[in-house]
N, C-alpha and C positions, 0 to 999 in steps of 0.2 A: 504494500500500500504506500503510496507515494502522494505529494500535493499533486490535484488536478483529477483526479481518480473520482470517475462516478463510482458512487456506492449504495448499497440500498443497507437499510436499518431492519435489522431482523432481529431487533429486542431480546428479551432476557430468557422467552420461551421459545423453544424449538418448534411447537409446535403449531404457533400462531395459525392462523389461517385469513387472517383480516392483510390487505392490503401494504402491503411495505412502502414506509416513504421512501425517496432518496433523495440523496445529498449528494453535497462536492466538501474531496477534501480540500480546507484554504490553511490549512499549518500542523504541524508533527513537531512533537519532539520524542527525544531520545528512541528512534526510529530502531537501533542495534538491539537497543534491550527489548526480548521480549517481554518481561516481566513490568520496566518503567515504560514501555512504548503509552503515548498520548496522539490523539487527534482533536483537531475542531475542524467540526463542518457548515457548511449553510444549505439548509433546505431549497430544494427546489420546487417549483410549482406556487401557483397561484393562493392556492390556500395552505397556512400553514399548518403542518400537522401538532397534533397534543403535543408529540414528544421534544418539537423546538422547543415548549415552555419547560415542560421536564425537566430536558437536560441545559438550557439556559439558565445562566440568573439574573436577566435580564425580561427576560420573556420575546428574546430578539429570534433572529431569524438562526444566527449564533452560535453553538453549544457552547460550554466550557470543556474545559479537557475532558475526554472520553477514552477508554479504554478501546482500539478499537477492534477486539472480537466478537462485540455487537452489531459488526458491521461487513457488508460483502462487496468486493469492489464486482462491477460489471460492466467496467467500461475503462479502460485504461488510457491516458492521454498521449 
């Protein structure tokens, strides 16, 4: 996972079945480590989903640092 990488949000449950937002990642850190790896992403699409306010503390479009095995790139840049 790299900056620029569509991703889609596949939350905490495997087993979801409701609709996956996705995002773009805009910053990473400590990318080597798996264990400290971080992402923030901004939401795509017109409306924003629950989980920008979730994982924001803002309530912006935003995350804050995120772990990102919540997440699935599908699109590489």
């Amino acid at each position: 996972m790299k900056i620029g990488d569509l991703v889609k949000y596949c939350g905490w449950s495997k087993s979801s079945s409701v609709s996956m937002p996705i995002a773009i990642v805009i910053d990473q850190r400590n990318p080597d480590s798996h264990f400290h790896h971080r992402i923030r992403v901004m939401w795509v699409g017109e409306t924003i989903p629950i989980q920008a306010s979730a994982l924001s503390t803002t309530g912006s479009r935003i995350t804050t640092w995120i772990n990102p095995k919540h997440f699935t790139v599908i699109n590489n840049k």
